[in-house]
N, C-alpha and C positions, 0 to 999 in steps of 0.2 A: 361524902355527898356526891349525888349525882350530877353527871352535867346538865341535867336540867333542873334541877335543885338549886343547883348555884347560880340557871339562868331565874328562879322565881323570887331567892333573894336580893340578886340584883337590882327586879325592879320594884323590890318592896324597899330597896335604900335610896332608890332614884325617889320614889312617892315622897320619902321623910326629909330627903333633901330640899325637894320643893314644897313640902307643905310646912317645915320646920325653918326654911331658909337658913340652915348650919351649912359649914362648908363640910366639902366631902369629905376630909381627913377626920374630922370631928363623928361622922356619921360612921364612915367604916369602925372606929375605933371601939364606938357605941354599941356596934351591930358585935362585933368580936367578944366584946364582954358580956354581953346578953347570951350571946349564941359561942358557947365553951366548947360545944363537940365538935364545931367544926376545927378541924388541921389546918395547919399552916398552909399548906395549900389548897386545901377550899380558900382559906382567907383571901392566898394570893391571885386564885383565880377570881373572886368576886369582885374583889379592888379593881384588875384590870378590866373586867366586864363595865363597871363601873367610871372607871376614868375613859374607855375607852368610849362608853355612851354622851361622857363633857365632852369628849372632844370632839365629838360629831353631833352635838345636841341637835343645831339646827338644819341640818341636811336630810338627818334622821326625821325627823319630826316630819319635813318638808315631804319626803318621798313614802311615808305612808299616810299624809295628809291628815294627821291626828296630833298633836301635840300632847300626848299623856307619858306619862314613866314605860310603859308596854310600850306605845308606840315607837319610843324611843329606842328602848333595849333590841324591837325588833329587826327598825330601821339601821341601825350601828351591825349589827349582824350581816347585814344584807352590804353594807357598804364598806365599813372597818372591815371586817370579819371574813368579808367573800364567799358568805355561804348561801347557797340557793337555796330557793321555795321550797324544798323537799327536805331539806338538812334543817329549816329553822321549824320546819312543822315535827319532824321527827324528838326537834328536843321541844315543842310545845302540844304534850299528849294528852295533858291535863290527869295524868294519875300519879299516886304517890307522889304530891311536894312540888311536880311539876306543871308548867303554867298554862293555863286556857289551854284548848286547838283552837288555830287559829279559825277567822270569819274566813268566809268567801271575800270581803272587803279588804281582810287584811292578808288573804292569800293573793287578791287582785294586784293590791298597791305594789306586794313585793315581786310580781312577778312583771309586770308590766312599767310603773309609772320611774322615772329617771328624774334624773336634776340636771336635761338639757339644758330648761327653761326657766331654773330656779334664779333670783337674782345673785348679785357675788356674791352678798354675805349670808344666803344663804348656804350656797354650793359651799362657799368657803370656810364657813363656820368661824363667824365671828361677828361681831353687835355688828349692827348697821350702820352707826354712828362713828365707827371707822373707816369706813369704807373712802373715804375722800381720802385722808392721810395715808391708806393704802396703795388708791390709785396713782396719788403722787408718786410713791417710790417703785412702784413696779407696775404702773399702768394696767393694762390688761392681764398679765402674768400672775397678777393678784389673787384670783382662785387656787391657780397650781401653786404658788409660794405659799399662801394661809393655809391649804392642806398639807403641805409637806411640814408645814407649823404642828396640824392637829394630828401628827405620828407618834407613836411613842420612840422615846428617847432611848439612846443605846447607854450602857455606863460607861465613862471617859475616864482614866486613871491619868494623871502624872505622875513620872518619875524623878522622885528628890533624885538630881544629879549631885548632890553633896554626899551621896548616903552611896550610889551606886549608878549601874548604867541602864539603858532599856533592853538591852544585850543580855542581861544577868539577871534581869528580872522577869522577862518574857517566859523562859522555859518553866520558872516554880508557878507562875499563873498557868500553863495552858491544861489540867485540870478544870479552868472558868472556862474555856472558847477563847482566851486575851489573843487578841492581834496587834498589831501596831497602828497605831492612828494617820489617815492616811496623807497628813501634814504635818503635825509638831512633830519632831524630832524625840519628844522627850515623852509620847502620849499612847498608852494603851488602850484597846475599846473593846466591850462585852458587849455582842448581840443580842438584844433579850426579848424571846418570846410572849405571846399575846396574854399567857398564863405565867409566865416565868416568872419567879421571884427573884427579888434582889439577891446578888451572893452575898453573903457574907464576910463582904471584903475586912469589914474591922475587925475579924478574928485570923484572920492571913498575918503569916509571920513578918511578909514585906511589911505589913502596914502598922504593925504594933512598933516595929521597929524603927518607923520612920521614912522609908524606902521609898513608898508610895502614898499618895494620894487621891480621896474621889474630887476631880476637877475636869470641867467637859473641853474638850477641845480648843471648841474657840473661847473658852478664858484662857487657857494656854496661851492662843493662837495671840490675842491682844496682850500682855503681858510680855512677849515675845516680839513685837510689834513694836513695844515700848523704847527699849534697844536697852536696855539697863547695864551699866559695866562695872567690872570690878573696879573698886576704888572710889565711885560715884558717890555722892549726898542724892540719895531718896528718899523721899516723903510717899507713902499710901496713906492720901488722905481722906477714901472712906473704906479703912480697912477692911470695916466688917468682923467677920471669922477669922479672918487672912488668908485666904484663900489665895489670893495674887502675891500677897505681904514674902508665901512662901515660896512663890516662882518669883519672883524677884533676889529670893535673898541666894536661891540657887543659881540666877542668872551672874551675880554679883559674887559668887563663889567665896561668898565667907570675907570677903576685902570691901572696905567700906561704911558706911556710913547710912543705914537702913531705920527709916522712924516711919510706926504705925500709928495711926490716931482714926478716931470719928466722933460727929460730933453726940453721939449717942453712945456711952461705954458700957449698956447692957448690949450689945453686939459684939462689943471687942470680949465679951468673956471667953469664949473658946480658943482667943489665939496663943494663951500663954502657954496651954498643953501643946498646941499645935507646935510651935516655935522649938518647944524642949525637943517634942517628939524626933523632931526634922532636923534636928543638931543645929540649928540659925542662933551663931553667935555674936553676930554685930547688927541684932534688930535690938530696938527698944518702941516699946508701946510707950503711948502717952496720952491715957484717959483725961478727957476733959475732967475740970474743976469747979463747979459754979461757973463764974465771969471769967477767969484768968483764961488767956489762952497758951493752950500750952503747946503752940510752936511760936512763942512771941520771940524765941532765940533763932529763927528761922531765917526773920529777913532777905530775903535777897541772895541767898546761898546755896538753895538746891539746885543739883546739875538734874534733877528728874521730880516731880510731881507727877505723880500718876494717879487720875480721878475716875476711881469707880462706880460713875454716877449714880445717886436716884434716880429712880426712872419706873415706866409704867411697866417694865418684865415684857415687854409680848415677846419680844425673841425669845421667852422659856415659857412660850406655850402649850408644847411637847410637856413640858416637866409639872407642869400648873396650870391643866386646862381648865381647873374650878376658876382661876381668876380672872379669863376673859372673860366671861360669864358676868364676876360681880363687879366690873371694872366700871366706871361712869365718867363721865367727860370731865368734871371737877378732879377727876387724880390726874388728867395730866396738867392740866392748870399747877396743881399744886405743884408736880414734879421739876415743871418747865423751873418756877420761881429757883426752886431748891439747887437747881443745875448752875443756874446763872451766879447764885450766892456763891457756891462751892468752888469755882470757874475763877472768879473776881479773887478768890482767898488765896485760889493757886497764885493768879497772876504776882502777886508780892512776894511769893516765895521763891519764885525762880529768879537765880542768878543771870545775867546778861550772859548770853550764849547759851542757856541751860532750857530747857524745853518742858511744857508738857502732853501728857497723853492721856487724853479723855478719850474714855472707855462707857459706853452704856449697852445692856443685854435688852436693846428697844431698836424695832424695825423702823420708830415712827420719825419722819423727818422735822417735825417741831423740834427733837429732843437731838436730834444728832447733825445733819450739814445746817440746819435756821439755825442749830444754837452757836453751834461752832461759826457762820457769817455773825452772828450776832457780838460773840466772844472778839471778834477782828475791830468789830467797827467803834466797840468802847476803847479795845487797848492795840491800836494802831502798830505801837511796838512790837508785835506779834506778828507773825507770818506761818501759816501755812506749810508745813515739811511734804510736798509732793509726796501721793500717796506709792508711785513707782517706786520711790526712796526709802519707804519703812517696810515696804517686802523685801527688799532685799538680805534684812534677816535671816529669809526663811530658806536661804543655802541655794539646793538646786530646785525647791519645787517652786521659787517666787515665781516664775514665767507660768506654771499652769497655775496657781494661785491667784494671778492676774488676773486670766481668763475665767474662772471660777465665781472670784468673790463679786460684787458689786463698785464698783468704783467710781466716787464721785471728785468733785475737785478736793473736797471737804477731806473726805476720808477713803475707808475701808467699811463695807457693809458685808458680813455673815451670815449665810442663812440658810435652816434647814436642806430646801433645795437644792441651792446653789453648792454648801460648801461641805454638807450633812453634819452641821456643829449646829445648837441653837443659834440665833439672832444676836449679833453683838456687831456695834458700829466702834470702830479706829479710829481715830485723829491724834497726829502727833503735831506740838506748835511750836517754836521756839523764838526765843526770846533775843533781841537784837543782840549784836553783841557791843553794840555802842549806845545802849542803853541805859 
């Protein structure tokens, strides 16, 4: 396919999106099986054409003053894309497959009209109805941080230190572009362009083998944050996948006492591969049961809970920009509830002197320093681990790490911007030790 072939598909999947209200992974998928001739890289370039139009839906819209699919595709061009009035008319020539020429209107808007004067959520692309909880945590900065939001994501590896080092594993990646991540210690990052398709890391011998894993930065960075040690009782108590489950148990170097659970165990199904994969031989998962809970052997005895919260995703904006789009003010309502439940369940599980660290992949401050003051003010016994205290993990980069990340009393904030990881808030708390 041509590249303007691929720009009229585009905005024939933007149309179906909006007129179908499917998410976009559902449509692309759609378009793929309808449409056989196209390669794997037409697919991949149409996908990014496409994700890159979510994540600038409303900026786009705004700066050719038309809200339609076209307008969109054009406007993301002009603004994602960087290509001038001569380069977006060139691929829109209207022969063969390809789309309109453009109006005199719609040559105007892209030549001339800007998003000086757009309001934030526009410039910044994202509902309006956040805009207050944004201003909260980054005041005016809020445009430049929500756009650095609506970039696309590089790919983040960890390396299983149980399995091997970043040392030993750097040279078989640099075939991909792998560089070193430029904080975790243990994290490698693939740059990937506007059409680039994902590599295909799960065919890589690191990764079959266990070596490696796809995990972005800053989940590294908070799991690392955590301080996890060998020998420790820890609980991941919303495992998930296990994504953290398996940087912790590499933190913990195979000594110890590692238990995964959630309270949902269609989630926990991928960890059991994961686990084998990764050689982690003192985790044990523990799927809920009906009513029974099954850390009732728990009480009072973990030296680490570590809560990977529900939460409304904006820090993986980058990665999921169809979901700011369908997000409504009712999920974070529901989220907030879910945090406080999960929060409360920790609190009984940690031992006196034993700590935990709530983790959410959310900018929004409801969800991360309100809930964490919230968390104090029910369980008094708790206290706050000074955030200068759990950088220091991070060897010699904690001093520009400081500088870097966002730091509140509460915690640790992450953000595209700031630390070029998605959005992930830190808090570590620990438990008196005369409790």
């Amino acid at each position: 396919m041509t590249p303007a072939a691929r720009l009229s598909a585009a905005i024939e999947l933007i149309e179906a999106i909006d007129a179908q209200r499917v998410p976009a992974a559902k449509a692309l998928k759609e378009w793929g099986t309808a449409h056989r001739f196209a390669g794997s890289g037409d697919r991949a370039a149409i996908a990014g054409l496409v994700w890159d139009v979510l994540r600038r839906r409303a900026s786009s819209a705004w700066l050719m003053d038309a809200d339609t699919a076209r307008a969109r595709v054009l406007g993301m061009l002009r603004l994602e894309r960087r290509l001038d009035t001569d380069a977006i008319a060139n691929l829109c020539h209207g022969e063969r497959f390809a789309p309109e020429p453009l109006s005199a209107a719609e040559r105007a808007a892209l030549t001339s009209r800007t998003l000086d004067d757009a309001p934030a959520h526009i410039a910044g692309d994202y509902p309006e109805w956040l805009d207050a909880p944004l201003a909260a945590v980054f005041g005016d900065d809020r445009v430049a941080e929500a756009t650095a939001m609506a970039s696309r994501a590089p790919l983040d590896l960890r390396v299983n230190t149980l399995k091997a080092s970043r040392e030993k594993v750097l040279p078989r990646l640099s075939h991909l572009g792998a560089t070193p991540t430029p904080w975790s210690p243990i994290g490698l990052r693939i740059e990937l362009g506007a059409d680039a398709r994902n590599p295909g890391i799960h065919a890589e011998e690191d990764f079959i083998k266990g070596a490696i894993e796809v995990q972005d930065e800053g989940s590294q960075l908070a799991a690392l944050l955590s301080a996890a040690k060998p020998g420790e009782q820890v609980v991941d108590l919303c495992a998930g996948a296990g994504g953290k489950t398996l940087a912790l148990a590499a933190m913990m170097q195979g000594k110890g006492r590692l238990i995964a659970t959630d309270h949902d165990k269609r989630q926990l199904a991928p960890i059991y591969e994961r686990l084998s994969r990764a050689g982690v031989h003192n985790a044990e998962v523990r799927a809920p049961r009906g009513e029974a809970d099954p850390l009732a052997d728990i009480r009072a005895s973990a030296d680490l809970v570590l809560i990977d919260a529900p939460c409304t995703g904006t820090g993986t904006w980058r990665r999921n920009p169809d979901a700011k789009w369908r997000m409504r003010p009712g999920a974070l309502e529901v989220r907030l509830k879910d945090q406080v439940e999960v929060l409360d369940r920790a609190a009984a599980l940690v031992k006196p002197g034993g700590r935990i660290a709530y983790v959410t992949c959310s900018v929004l401050p409801p969800e991360n320093g309100n809930q964490v003051r919230a968390f104090i003010a029910r369980h008094p016994e708790f206290s706050i681990v000074p955030p200068h205290q759990t950088a220091a993990v991070l060897w010699d980069r904690a001093e520009e790490f400081e500088k870097a990340a966002l730091k509140s009393a509460e915690g640790w904030l992450m953000t595209p911007r700031r630390t070029g990881t998605d959005g992930f808030f830190v808090a570590v708390l620990t438990l008196s030790a005369n409790a």
